[in-house]
C-alpha positions as CSV (number, residue, x, y, z in Angstrom):
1,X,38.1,3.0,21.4
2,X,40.0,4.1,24.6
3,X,38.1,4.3,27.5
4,X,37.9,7.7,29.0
5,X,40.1,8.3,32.0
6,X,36.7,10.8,33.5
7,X,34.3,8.1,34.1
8,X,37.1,5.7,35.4
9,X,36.8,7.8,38.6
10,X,35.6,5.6,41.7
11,X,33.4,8.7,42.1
12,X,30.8,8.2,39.3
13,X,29.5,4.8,40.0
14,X,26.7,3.5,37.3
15,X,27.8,6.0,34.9
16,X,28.2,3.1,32.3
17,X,25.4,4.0,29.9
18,X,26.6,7.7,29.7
19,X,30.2,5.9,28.6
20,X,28.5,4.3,26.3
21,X,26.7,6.5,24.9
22,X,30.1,8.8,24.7
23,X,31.6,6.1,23.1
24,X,28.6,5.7,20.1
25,X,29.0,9.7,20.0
26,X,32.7,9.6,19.0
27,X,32.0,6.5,16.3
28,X,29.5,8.6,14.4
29,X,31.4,12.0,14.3
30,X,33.9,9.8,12.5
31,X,31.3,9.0,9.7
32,X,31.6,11.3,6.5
33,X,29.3,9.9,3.6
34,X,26.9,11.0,3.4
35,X,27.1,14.7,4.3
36,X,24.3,16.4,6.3
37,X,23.0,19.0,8.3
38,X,21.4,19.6,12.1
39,X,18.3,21.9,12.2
40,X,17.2,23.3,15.4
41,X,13.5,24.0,14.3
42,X,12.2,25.2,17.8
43,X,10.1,23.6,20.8
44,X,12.4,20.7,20.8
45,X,11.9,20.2,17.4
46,X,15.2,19.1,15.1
47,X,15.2,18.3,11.4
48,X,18.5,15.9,10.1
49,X,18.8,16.2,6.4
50,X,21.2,14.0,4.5
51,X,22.4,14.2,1.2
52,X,21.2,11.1,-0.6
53,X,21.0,12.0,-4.2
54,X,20.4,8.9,-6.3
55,X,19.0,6.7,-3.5
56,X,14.9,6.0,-4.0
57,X,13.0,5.2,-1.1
58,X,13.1,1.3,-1.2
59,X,16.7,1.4,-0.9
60,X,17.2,3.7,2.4
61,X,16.2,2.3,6.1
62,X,15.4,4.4,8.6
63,X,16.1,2.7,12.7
64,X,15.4,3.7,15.8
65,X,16.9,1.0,18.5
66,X,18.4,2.1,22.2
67,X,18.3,5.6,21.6
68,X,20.2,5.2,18.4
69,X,18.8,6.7,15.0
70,X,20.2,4.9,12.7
71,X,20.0,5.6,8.4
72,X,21.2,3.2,6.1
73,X,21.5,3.1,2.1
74,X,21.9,0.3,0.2
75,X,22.9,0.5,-3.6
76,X,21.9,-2.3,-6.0
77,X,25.0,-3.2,-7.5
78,X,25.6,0.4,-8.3
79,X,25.0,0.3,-11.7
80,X,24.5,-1.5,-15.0
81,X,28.1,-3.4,-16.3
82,X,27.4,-1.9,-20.0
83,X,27.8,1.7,-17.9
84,X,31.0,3.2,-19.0
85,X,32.3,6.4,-17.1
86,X,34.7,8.9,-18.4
87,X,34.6,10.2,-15.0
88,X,32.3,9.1,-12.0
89,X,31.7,11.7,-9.2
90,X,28.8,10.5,-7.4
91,X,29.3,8.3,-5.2
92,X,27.3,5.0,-5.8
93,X,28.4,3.3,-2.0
94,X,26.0,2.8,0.4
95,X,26.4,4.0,4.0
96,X,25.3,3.4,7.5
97,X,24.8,7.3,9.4
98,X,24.1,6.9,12.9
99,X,23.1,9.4,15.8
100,X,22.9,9.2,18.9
101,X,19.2,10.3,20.6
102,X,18.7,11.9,24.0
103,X,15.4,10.6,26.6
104,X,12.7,11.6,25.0
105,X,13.8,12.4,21.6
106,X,11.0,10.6,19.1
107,X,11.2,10.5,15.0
108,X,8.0,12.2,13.7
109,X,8.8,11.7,10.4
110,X,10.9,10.4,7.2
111,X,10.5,12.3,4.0
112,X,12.6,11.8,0.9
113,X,12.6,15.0,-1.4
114,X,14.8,16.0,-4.3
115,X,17.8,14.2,-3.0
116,X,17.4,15.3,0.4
117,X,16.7,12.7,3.5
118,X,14.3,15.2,6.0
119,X,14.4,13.5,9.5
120,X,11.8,15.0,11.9
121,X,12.8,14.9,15.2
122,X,11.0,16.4,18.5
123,X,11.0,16.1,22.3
124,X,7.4,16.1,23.6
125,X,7.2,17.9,27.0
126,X,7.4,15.6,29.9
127,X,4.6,15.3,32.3
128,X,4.8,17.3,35.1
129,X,4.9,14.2,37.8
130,X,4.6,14.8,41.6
131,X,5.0,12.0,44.0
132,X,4.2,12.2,47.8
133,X,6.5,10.1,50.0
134,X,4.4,8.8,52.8
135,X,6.4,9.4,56.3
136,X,6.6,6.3,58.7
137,X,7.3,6.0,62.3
138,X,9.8,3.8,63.9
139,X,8.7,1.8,66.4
């Protein structure tokens, strides 16, 4: 991927995570399979739901590493050889979905139902943290 001209700037020094990060953005919005939806559940709370009709639980993973949610499907072998289709539109591929998690952002939950992949998301509040600087004299 092309580097982004922005954090190029001698101006944003140590900004390579947020590049990164950017960068892992841009890769999974180029993802298609398999389709899903965003929920905004309230208090922080999200819900991912993917479309994963035809996968049982032993054959989807469900990774959290760096900030990085990652789902994956694996098929086994897609089917038996005897199976002949006069026309095949599931898809039987597997896939690899990633998303990218903001500071904070924990996985409550994995629940397979009726096709459907329910991730649950939240963002616990962060404690309130106050730090007193003691002052020093010179000299």
């Amino acid at each position: 991927m092309n580097r982004s001209l922005i954090f190029d700037s001698p101006f944003l020094l140590g900004f390579e995570n947020t590049r990164r990060l950017a960068e892992q953005a841009a890769k999974a919005a180029a993802e298609g399979y398999p389709p899903y939806n965003v929920e905004d559940r309230g208090d922080g709370a999200l819900r991912i739901t993917l479309a994963v009709a035809g996968f049982s639980p032993d054959q989807l993973q469900v990774t959290v590493e760096d900030r990085q949610l990652v789902i994956t499907g694996k098929r086994n072998g897609g089917g038996k050889p005897e199976e002949t289709y006069l026309h095949r539109g599931i898809a039987a591929r597997g896939f690899i979905r990633s998303f990218v998690l903001a500071d904070g952002m924990v996985v409550d939950a994995a629940t397979l139902e009726h096709g459907l992949l329910h991730i649950d998301l939240a963002r616990p509040e962060p404690e309130s943290r106050m730090q007193t600087i003691p002052i020093r004299t010179a000299g």
